[in-house]
ZAMARBA-969478 format. One record per residue: residue number from 1; residue in three letters; x, y, z of N, C-alpha, C in turn. Coordinates in pm, whole numbers, plus 32768, in hexadecimal, padded with zeros to 4 digits. Layout:
  num  residu   n.x   n.y   n.z  ca.x  ca.y  ca.z   c.x   c.y   c.z
  NUM     ALA     X     Y     Z     X     Y     Z     X     Y     Z
...
END
This chain:
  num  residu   n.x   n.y   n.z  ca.x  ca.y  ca.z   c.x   c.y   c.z
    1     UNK  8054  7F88  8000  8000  8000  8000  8057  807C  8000
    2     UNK  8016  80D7  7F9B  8086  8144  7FAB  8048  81AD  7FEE
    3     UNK  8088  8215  803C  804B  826E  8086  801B  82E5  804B
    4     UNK  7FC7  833C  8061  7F79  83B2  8023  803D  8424  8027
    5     UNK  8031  8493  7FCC  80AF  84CB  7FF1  8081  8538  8075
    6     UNK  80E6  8513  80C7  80E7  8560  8141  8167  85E3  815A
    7     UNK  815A  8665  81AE  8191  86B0  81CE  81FA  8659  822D
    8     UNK  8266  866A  822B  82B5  860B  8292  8334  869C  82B0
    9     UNK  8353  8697  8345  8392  86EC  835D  841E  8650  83BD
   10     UNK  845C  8649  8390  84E1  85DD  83C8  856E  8633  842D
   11     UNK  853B  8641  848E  856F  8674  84E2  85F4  8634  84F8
   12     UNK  866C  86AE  850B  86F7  8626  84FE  8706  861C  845A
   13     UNK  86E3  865C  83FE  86DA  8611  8373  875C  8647  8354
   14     UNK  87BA  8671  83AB  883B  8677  8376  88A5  861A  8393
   15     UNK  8874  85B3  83CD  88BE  8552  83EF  8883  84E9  83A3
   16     UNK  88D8  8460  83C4  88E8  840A  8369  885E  83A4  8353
   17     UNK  884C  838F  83C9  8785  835F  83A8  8756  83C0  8395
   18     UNK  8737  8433  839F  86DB  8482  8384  86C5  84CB  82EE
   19     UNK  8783  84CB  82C5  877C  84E3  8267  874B  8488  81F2
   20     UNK  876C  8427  8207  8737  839B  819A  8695  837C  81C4
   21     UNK  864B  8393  823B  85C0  8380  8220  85A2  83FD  81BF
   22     UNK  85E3  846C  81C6  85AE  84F0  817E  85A0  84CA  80FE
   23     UNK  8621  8498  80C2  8619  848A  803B  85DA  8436  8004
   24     UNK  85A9  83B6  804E  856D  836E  800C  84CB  83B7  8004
   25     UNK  84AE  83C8  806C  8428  83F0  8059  8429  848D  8004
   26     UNK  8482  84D3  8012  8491  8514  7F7D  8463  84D2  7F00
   27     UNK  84D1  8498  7EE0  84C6  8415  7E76  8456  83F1  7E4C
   28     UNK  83F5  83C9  7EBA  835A  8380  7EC2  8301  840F  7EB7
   29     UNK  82FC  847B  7EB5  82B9  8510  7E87  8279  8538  7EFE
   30     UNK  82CF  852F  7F8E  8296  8575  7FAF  82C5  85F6  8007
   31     UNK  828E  864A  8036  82A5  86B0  8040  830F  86E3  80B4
   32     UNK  8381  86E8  80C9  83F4  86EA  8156  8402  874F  8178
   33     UNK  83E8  8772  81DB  8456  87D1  8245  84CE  8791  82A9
   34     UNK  851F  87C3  826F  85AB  876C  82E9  85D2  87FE  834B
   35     UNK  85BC  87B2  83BC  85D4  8821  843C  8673  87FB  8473
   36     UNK  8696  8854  84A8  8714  886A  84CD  8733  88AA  852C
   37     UNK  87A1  8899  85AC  87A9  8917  8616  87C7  8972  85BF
   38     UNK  87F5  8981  8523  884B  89D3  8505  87EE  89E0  847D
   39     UNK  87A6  8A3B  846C  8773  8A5B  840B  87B3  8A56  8384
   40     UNK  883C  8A9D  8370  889A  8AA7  8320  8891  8A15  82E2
   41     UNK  88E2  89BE  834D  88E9  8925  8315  885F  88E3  82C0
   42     UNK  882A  88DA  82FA  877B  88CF  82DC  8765  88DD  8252
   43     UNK  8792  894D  820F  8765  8980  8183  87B9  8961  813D
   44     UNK  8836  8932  8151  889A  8919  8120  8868  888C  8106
   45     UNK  885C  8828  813A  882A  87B8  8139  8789  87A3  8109
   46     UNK  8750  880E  80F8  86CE  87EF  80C7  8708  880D  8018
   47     UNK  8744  8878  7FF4  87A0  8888  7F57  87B1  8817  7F2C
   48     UNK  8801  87F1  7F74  8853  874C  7F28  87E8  86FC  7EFA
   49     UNK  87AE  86F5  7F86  8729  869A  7F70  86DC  86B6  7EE0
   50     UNK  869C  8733  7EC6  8660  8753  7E4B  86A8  874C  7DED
   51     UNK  8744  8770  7DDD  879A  8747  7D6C  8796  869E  7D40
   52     UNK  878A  8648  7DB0  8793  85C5  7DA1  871E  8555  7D41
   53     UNK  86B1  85C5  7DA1  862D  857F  7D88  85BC  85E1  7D27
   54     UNK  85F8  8656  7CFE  8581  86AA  7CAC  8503  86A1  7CF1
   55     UNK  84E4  86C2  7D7C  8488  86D2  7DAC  84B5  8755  7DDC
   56     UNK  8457  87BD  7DBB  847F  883E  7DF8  840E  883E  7E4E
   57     UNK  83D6  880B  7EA9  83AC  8817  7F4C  83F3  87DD  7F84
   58     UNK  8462  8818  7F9C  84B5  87DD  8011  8507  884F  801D
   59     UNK  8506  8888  80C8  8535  890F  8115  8576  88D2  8161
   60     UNK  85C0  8956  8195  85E9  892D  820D  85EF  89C6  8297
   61     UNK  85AF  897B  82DA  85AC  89F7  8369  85F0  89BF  8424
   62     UNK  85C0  8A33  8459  85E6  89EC  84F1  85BA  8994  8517
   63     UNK  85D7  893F  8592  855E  88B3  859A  84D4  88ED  85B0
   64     UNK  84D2  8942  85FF  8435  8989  861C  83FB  89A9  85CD
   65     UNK  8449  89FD  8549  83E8  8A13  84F4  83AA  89BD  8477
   66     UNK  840B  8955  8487  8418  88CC  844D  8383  887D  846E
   67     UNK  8378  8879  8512  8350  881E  8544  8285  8854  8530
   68     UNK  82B1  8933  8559  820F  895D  8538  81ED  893A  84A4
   69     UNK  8223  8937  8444  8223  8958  83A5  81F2  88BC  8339
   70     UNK  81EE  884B  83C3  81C4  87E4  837A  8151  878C  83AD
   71     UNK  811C  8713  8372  808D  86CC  83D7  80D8  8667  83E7
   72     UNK  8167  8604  83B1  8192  859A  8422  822A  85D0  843E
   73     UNK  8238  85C8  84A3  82C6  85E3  84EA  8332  8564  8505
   74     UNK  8393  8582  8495  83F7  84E9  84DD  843A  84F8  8533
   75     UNK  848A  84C3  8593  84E0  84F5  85F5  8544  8498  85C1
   76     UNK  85E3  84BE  85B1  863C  846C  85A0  86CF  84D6  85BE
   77     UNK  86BB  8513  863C  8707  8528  8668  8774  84D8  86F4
   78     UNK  87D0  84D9  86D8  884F  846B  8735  87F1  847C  87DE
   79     UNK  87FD  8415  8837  87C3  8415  88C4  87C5  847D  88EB
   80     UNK  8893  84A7  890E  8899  851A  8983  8852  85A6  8949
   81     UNK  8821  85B8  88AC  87C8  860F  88B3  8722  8621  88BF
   82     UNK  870B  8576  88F0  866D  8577  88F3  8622  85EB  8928
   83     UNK  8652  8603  89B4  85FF  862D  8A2C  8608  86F1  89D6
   84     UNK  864A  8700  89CE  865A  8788  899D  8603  8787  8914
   85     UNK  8621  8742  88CF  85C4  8764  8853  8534  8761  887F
   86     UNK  8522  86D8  88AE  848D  86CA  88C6  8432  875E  891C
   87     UNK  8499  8799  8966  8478  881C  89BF  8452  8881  893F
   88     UNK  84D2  8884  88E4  849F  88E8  8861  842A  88B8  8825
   89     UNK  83FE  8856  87ED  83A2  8865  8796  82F6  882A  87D4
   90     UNK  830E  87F0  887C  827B  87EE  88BB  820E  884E  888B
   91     UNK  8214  88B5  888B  81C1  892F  886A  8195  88DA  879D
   92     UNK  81D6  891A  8767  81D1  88F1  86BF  819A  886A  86AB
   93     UNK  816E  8800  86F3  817C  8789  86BC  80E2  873A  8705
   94     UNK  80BD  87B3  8742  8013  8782  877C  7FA5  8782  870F
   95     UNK  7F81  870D  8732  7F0B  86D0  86CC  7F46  8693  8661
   96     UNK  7FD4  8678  8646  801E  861E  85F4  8035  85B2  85FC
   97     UNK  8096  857D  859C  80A2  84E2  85B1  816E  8511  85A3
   98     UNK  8173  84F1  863C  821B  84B8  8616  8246  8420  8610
   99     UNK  8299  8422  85E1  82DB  83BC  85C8  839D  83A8  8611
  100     UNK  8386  8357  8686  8417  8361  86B8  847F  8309  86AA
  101     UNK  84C4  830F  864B  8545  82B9  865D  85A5  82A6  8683
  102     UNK  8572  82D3  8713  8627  82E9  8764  8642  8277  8795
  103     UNK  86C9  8260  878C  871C  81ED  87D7  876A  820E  8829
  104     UNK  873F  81D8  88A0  8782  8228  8942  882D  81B2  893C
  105     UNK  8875  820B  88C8  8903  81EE  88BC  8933  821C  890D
  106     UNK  89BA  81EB  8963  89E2  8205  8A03  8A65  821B  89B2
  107     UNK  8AC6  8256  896E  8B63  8266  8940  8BA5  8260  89CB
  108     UNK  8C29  8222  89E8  8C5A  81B6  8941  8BFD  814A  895C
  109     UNK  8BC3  80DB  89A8  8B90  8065  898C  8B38  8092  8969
  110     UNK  8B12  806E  88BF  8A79  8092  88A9  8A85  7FFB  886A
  111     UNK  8ADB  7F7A  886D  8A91  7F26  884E  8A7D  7EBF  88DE
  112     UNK  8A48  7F02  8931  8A12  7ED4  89AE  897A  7F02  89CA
  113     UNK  8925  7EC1  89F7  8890  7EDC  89F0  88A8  7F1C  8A9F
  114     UNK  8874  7F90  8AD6  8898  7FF7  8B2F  8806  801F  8B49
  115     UNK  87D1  7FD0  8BB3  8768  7FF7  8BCD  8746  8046  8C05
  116     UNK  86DA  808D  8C32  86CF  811F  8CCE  862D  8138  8CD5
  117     UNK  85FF  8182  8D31  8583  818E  8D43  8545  81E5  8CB7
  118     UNK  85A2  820B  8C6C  8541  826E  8C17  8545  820B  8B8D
  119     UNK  8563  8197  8B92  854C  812E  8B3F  84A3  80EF  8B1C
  120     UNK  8437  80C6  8AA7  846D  8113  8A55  848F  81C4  8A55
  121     UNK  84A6  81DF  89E2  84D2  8270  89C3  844E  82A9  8989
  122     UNK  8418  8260  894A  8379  827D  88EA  8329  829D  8970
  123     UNK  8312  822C  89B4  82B1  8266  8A22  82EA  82C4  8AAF
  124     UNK  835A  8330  8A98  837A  83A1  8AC1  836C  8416  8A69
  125     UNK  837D  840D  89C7  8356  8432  898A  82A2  8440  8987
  126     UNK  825F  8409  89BE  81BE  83F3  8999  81A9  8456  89F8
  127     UNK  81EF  8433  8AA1  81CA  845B  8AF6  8203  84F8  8B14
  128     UNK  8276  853E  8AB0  8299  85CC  8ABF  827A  85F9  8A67
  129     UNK  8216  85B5  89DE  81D8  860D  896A  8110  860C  89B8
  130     UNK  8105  85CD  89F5  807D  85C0  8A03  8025  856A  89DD
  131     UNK  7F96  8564  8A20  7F2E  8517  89CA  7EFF  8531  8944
  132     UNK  7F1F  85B9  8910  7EFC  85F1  88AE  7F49  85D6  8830
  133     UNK  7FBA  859D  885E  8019  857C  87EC  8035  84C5  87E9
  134     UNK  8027  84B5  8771  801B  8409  8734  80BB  83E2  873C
  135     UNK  80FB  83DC  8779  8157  8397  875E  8187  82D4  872A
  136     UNK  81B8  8310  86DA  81BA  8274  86A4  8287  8270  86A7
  137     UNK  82A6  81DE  86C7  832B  81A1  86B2  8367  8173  8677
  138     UNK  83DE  8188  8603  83D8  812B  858A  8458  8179  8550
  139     UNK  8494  8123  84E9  851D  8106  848B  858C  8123  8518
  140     UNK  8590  80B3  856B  860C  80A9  85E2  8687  804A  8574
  141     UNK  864E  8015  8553  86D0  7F9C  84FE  869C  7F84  848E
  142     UNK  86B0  8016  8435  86DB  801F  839E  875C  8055  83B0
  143     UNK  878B  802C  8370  883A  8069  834E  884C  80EB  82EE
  144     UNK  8857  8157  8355  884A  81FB  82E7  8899  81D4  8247
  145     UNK  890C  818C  825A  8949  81A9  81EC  88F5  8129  8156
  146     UNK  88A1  80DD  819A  8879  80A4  8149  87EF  80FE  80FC
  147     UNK  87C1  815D  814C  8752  81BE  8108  8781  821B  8099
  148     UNK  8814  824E  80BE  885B  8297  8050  8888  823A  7FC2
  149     UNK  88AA  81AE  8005  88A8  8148  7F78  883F  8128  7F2A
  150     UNK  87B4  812B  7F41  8738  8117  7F24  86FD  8063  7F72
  151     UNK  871B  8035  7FD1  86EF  8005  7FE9  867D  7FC2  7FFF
  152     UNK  8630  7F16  7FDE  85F0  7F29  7F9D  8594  7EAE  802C
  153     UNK  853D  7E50  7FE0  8502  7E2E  803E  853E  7D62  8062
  154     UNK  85B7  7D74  8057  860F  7CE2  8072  863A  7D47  80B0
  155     UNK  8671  7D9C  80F3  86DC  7DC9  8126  867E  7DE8  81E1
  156     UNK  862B  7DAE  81E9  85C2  7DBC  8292  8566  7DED  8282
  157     UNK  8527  7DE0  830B  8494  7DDE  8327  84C2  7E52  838F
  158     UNK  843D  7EB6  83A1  8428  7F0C  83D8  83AF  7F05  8474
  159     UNK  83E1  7F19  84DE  8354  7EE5  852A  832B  7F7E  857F
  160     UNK  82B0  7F7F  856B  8257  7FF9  857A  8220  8013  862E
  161     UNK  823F  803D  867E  81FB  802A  86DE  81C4  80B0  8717
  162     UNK  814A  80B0  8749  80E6  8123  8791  806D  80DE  87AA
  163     UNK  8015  8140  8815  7FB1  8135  8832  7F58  8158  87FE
  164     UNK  7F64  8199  878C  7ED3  81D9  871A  7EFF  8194  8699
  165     UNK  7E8C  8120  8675  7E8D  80B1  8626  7EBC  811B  858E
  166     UNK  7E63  8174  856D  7E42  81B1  8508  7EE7  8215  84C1
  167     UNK  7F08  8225  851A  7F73  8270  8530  8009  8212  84F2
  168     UNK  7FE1  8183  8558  803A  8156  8528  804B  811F  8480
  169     UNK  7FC1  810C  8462  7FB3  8106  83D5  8000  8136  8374
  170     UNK  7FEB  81D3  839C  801E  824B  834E  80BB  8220  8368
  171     UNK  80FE  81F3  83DE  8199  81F9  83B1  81B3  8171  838B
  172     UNK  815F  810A  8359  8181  8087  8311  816B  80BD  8284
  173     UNK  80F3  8128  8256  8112  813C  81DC  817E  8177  81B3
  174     UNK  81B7  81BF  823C  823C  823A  8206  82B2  81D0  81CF
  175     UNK  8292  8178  81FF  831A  80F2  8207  8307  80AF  81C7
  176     UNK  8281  80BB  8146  829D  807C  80C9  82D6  80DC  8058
  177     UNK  82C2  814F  808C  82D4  81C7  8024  8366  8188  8016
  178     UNK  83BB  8164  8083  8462  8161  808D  8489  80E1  805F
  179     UNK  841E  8076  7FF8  8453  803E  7FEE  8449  7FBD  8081
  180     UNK  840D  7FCB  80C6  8440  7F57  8172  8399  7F29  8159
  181     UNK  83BA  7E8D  81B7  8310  7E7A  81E0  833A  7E90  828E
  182     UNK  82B9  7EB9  82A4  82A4  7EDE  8319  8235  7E87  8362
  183     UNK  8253  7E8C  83C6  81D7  7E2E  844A  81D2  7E77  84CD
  184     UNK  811D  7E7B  84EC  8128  7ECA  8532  8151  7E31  85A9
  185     UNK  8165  7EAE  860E  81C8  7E4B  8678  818D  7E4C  86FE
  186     UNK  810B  7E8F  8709  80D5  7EB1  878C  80D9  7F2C  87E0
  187     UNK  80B7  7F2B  8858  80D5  7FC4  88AC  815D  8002  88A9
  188     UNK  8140  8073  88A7  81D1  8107  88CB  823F  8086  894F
  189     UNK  81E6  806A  89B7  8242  7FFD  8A1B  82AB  7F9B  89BA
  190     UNK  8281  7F78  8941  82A5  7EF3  8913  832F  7F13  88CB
  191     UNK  831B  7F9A  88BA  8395  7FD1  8859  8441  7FE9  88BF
  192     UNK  83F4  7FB3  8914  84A4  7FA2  897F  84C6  7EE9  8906
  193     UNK  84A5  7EC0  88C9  84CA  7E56  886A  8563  7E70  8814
  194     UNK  84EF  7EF2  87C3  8519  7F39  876D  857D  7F85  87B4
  195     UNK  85B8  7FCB  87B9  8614  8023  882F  8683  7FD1  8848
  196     UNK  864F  7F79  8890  86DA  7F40  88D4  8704  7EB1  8865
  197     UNK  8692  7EB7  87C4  86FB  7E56  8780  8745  7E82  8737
  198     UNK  875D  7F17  8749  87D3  7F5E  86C7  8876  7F2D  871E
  199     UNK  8870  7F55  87C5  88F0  7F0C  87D8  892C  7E8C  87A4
  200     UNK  88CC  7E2E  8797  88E8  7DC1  8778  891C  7DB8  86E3
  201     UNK  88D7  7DD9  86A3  88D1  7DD3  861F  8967  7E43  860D
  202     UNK  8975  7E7A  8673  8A1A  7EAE  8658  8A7C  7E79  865F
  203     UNK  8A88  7E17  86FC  8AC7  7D84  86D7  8AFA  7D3D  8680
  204     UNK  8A65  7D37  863B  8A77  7CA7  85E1  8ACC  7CF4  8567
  205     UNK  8A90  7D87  8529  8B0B  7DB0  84D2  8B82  7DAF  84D7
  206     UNK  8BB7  7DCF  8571  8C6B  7DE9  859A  8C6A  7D49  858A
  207     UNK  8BFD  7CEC  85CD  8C50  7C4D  85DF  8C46  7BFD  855B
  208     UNK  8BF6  7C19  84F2  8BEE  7BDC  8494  8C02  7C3A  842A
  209     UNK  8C5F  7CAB  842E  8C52  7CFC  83BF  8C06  7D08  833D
  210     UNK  8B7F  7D0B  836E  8B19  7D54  832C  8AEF  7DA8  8300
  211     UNK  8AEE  7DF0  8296  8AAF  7E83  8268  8A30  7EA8  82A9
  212     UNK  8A09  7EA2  8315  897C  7EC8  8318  8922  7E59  8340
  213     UNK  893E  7E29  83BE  88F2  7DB2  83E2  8826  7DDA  83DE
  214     UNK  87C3  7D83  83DE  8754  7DB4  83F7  8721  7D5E  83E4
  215     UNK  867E  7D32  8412  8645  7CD4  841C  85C0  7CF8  8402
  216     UNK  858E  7C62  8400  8537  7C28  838A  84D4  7BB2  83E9
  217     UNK  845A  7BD0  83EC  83EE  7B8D  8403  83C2  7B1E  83A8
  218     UNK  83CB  7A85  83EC  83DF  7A2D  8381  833A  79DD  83B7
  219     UNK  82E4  798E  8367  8273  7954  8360  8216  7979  8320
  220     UNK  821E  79D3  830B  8183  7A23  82DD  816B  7A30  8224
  221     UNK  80E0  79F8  8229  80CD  79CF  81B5  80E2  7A5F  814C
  222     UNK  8127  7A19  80DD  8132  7A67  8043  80A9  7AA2  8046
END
């Protein structure tokens, strides 16, 4: 199923997941804002983007104005800047649907699973954006650099988790736009899964030198 084209503002879209969900869903027509602490960077990276993909809706602004200026919000900014971003764009992002893909990476062991009370991260996220905001959990273990290769749908499965069924819909269709199949995976709780299997899956790259480890939901009928 492919998704209706949506306003998508990809917060973080100057970094390396954020930048490769941008472009693909560029790619797929739809409409980007990439937010940035640094506005400057932001537009600079939304350019390329339109040079790449001949989609001229794609800007770039601050995360706030990133985050007021669109109807789904990605988050794919690094941990130690969760708590601060999420403070910037609370206001901008009521009555939306975000989407959080943070991985509570601990440097240097980030291929150690590092648990703590604010584990998951989605349902601290739910609980400092509000009832008013849909948060949904999703692309923890896609490999950024495989989105800039065009990665396709042998290369993993995507698992969706939140508490608003409908919502999560909308980011299983975003995750066919990219090329991934997606499953939803259950409650915002469930996405401590998701979270703590990117350490692993970091592992297995350093121990089995892998490009991009990721996984794949096996049984389910063709």
């Amino acid at each position: 199923m492919k998704s209706v084209k949506s306003n998508i503002a990809v917060i973080g879209g100057t970094g390396a997941l954020g930048g490769g969900l941008a472009l693909r869903w560029a790619e797929a027509g739809h409409k980007i804002v990439i937010g940035s602490r640094a506005a400057g960077r932001a537009c600079d990276a939304a350019a390329e983007i339109r040079r790449s993909t001949r989609n001229e809706n794609v800007s770039g602004e601050s995360n706030q104005a990133a985050a007021a200026a669109a109807d789904i919000v990605v988050l794919t900014v690094p941990f130690a800047h969760h708590k601060d971003t999420l403070a910037e764009i609370t206001d901008a992002v009521q009555g939306k649907l975000v989407v959080d893909t943070t991985v509570p990476l601990v440097p240097p062991k980030v291929a150690r699973v590092q648990l703590s009370e604010e584990w998951p991260i989605a349902r601290t996220t739910q609980q400092t954006l509000g009832e008013n905001v849909r948060v949904v959990s999703a692309f923890h273990n896609v490999a950024a650099a495989h989105l800039r290769d065009g990665i396709g749908t042998d290369e993993g499965d995507v698992l969706v988790f939140g508490n608003d069924k409908d919502a999560r819909e909308i980011v299983v269709s975003l995750a066919d736009d990219l090329g991934l199949k997606a499953w939803h995976a259950g409650s915002i709780d469930n996405s401590v899964v998701g979270e703590a299997l990117t350490s692993v899956l970091i592992f297995l790259n350093k121990r089995y030198k892998i490009d991009g480890a990721g996984i794949r939901i096996t049984g389910a009928a063709e």
